[in-house]
N, C-alpha and C positions, 0 to 999 in steps of 0.2 A: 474069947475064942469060941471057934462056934464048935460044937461036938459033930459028931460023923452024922448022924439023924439029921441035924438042922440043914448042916450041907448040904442033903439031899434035897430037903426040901428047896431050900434055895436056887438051888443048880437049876432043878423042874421050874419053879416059877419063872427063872430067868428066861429057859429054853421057851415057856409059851408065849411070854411076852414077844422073845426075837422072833419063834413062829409068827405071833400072829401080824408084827407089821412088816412080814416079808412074805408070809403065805398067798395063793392065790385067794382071792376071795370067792365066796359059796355063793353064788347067783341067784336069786329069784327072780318067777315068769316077772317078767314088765307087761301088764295088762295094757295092750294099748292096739286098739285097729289102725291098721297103716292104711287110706286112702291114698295110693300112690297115683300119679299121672304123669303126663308126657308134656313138659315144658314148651316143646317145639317138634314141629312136624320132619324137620330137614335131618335126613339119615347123613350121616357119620358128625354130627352133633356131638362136642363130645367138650369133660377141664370145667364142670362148672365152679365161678367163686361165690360164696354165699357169706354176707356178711352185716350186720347192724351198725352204724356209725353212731358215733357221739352224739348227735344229734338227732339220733332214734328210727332213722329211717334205712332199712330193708331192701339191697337189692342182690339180685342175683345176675351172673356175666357168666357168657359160652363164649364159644370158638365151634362158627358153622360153618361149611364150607360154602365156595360159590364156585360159580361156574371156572374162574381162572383163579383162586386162592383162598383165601379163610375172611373171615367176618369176626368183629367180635360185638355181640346182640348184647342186649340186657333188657328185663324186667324192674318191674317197684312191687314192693308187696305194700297192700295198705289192707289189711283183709281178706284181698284177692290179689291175684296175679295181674298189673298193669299191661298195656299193649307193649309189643317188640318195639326198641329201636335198636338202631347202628350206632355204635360207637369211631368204627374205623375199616378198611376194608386194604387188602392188599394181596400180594402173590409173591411176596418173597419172605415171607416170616417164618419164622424158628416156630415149630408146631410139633409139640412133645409133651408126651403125657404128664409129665413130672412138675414142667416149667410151662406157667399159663400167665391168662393175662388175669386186672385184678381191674375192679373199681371201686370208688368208694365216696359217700356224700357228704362233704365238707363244710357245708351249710346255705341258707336258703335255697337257692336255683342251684347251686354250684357242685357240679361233680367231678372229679379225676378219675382219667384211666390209665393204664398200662398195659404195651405190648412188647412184642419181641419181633427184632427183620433181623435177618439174616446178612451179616458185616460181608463175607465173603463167599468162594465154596466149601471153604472147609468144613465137616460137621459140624460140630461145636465154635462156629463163630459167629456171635449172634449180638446184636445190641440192646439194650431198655430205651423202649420210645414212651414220652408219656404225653398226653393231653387234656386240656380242661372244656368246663362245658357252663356256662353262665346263666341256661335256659334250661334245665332239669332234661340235659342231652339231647334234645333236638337239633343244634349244632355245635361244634368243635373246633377249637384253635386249632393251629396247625401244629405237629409233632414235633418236640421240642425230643434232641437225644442226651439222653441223663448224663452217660458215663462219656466221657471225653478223651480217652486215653488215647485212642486211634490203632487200637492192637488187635489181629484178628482174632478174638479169643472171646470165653463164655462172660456171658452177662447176665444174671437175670435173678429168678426166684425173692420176685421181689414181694414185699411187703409194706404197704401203706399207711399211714396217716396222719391223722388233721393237728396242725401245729401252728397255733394262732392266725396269723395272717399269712400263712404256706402253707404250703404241703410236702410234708416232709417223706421218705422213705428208708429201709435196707436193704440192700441187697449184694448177692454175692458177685467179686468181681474177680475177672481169670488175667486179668495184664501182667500181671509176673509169669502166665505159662506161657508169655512168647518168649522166653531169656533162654537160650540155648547152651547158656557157659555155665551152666552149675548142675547139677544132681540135688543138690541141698534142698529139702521144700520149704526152707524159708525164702529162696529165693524164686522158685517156681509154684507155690503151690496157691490154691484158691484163697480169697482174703473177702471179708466182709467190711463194706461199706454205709458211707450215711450220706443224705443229701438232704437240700429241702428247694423248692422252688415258688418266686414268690408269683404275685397273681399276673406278673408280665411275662411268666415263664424265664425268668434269672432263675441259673441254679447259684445257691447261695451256700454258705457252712458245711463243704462237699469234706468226709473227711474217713478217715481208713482207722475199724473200729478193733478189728484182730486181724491179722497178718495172715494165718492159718488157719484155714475151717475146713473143713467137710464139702466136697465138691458142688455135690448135686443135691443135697438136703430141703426141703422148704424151709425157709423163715417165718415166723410170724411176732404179730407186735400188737401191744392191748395198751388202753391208756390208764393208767394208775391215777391214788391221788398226788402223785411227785411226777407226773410226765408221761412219756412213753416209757416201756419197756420192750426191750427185744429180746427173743429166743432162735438158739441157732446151734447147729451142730457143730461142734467144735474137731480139731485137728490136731495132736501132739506128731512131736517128731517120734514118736515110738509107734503112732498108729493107732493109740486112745482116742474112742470118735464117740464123748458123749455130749448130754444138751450143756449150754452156757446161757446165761442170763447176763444181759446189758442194761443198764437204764440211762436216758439222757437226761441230766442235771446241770441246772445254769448253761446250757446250749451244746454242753458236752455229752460225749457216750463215755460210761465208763470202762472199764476195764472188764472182758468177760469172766465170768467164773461158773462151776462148774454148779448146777443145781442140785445134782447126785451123782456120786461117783461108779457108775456101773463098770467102771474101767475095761471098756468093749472095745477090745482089740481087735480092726479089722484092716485089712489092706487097702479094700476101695471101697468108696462108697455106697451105702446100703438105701441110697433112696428113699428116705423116709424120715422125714423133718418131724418138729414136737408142735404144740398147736396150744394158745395161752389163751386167757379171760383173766381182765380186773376187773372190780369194783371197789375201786377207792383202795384201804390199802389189802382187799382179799384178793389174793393173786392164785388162781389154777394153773397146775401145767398138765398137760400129758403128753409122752413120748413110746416110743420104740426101743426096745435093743434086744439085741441076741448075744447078750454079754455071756459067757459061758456054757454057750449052745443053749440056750434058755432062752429062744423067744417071748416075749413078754410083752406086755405093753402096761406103764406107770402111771400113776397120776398121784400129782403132790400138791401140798398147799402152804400158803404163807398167807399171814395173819397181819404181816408188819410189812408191805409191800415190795416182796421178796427179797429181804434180804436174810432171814431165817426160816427153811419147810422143816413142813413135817417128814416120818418117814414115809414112804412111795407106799399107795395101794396098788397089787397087782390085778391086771385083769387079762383074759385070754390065755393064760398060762400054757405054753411049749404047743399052741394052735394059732396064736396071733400071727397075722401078718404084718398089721400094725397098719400104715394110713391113715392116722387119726386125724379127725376135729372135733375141737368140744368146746361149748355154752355151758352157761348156767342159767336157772329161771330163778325166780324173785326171790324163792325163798332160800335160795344158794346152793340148790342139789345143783353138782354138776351132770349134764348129759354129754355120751359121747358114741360116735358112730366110728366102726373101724370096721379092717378086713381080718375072715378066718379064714384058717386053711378048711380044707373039704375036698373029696376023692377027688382023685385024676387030675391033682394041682390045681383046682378049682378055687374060687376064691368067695366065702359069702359077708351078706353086709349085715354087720350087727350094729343095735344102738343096746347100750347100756348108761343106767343112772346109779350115781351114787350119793344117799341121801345124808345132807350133808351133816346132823344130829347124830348120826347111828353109825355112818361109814355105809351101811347096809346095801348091798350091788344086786340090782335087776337089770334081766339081762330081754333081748327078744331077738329072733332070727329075723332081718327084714327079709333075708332073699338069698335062698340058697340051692337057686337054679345052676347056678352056674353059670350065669351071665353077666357077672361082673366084672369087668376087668383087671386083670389081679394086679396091674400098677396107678389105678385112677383113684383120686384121693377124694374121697366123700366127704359133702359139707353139713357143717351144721349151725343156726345158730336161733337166738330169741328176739321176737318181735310182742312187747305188749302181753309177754308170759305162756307165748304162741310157739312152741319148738316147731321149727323149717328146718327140712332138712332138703337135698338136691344131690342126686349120685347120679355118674356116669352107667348105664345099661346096655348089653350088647342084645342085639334085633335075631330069634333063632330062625332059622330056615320055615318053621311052621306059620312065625308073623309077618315073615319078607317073602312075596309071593316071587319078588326072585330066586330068592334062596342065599341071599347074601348075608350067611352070618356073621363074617365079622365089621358089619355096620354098626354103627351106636347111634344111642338117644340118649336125653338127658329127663330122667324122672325128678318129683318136686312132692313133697309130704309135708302135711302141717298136721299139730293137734295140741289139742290144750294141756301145758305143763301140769295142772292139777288131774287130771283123769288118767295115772297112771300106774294103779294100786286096784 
């Protein structure tokens, strides 16, 4: 039995341990010159996706406007920034800051895109159009529409990728919110889905992965060494809205569960999805919550391809606004780019790294003008050990000789993983 002295001792050890993997972490400068530029000239440019596919190749996708509706461009990075092309073009699409389009390279010539039209006039009803492209996007199949329900209701925040001879996706689907006979939100409420489509554009293994999630949250999906995995905001009937982790196995999705339990009790949706990387079985997550009026923003790891993390390192602590995407480079530091609060409800764009030996977090301000858009989700990810990064920026009255501030652009930053010490 331990005497009243040892107690003590113990009690203290234990307190600094629980401190220190729930404490905010102590930042160091991140040395790093940010060369920032301007992706494209066209003002209210705005939702860029920045992403690396399995197949190592780098592109990044907007939504520019035209003269009668939106465009959705894309780039390659191969060292530098490739010429503009079109992926799709229309004037009745769902065009919202939260919910964007995505594409992604499949292999050899082959790429898939995703958009959003507009089902009817309702706000919020909106369908997932997808297309493929055989010629490294110089031309495009015709739009094939994913979800088939025929409800006028939300579609979308989808997320992509490559699954053998398809192309598979998640994303969330609102067909239960057209049912008018129940209050119950197992019967009404948002439900995450799977699809995959083969290269005739068949949708094939279309299938309903949780019943109840989080409305308006992004998804995202990384490939493991057992498959894909999906992350996604989850839904109780009490109103607990934290992340969930899915993996598809022998063709199925599993069962979601929770990755940590922040038990973030909110009414409605907080807009701000969690944002994943594997390599084989290391799996990163990072998320958001304001679990306990505690703004924060997490990031966790799993060693065994998630299906045991560690406990969450905090960053941004009771300043986060959260918005996160995060890579890693070779040597498995994760990077992550998110939003802080700053005066007058302002929003600034930080990247922070955490090294992945030490835990150790550097931090650097990109840009704390005030020009950020406080709901645009900044991208980021690694090419070749090259961190790219792509955030939405608003144009101030000094750079628009109109004086139209609230136009946007879309900025692009590269630099080498190793120069950041």
């Amino acid at each position: 039995m331990l005497n009243n002295y040892h107690q003590i001792i113990f009690l203290f050890l234990f307190s600094c341990i629980f401190h220190t993997t729930q404490a905010q972490q102590i930042a160091a400068p991140l040395e790093i010159q940010i060369n920032d530029r301007f992706i494209t000239k066209t003002l209210g440019s705005m939702s860029p996706f920045l992403t690396t596919s399995q197949t190592g190749v780098t592109s990044l996708n907007w939504l520019e406007p035209t003269q009668t509706g939106y465009a959705v461009k894309f780039k390659i990075y191969n060292n530098s920034w490739g010429d503009k092309k079109t992926v799709a073009t229309g004037n009745n699409w769902f065009i919202n800051w939260a919910d964007f389009p995505s594409l992604l390279h499949t292999g050899k010539e082959n790429f898939t895109a995703h958009w959003l039209v507009k089902s009817n006039e309702d706000r919020y009803a909106y369908d997932v159009y997808l297309s493929h492209s055989m010629n490294n996007g110089d031309d495009w199949s015709v739009p094939k529409l994913v979800n088939q329900d025929d409800t006028p209701t939300e579609h979308g925040f989808v997320s992509l990728y490559e699954d053998q001879d398809s192309v598979g996706l998640i994303y969330l689907d609102g067909r239960k919110m057209a049912n008018d006979f129940s209050e119950d939100p197992n019967d009404t409420g948002m439900s995450l889905r799977g699809a995959e489509i083969d290269t005739q554009q068949n949708i094939i293994n279309s299938s309903l992965i949780d019943s109840l999630v989080c409305e308006c949250c992004q998804t995202d999906i990384a490939i493991g060494s057992d498959g894909p995995i999906g992350i996604y905001r989850n839904r109780t009937e009490g109103e607990i809205r934290d992340i969930y982790i899915t993996k598809k196995i022998n063709d199925k999705w599993s069962e979601g569960k929770p990755i940590h339990n922040d038990n973030w009790q909110i009414s409605g949706c907080p807009v701000n999805g969690p944002s994943i990387f594997a390599k084989e079985d290391n799996v990163t997550i990072g998320w958001f919550t304001g679990a306990n009026n505690h703004p924060v923003i997490k990031v966790i790891n799993s060693s065994d391809g998630g299906d045991i993390f560690n406990d969450p390192l905090l960053i941004g602590s009771n300043e986060a606004i959260g918005h996160i995407n995060l890579t890693m480079d070779k040597n498995m530091n994760t990077w992550i780019v998110w939003q802080k609060k700053i005066a007058n409800g302002g929003a600034a764009l930080m990247l922070s790294m955490i090294e992945r030996n030490s835990n150790k977090l550097y931090e650097l301000i990109v840009d704390a003008t005030g020009n950020i858009p406080r709901y645009s989700v900044p991208q980021i990810t690694t090419h070749n050990n090259v961190i790219i990064m792509a955030w939405t920026t608003k144009i101030s009255a000094e750079e628009n000789a109109r004086g139209k501030n609230d136009e946007t652009l879309i900025k692009v930053a590269s630099f080498s993983a190793t120069n950041h010490l």
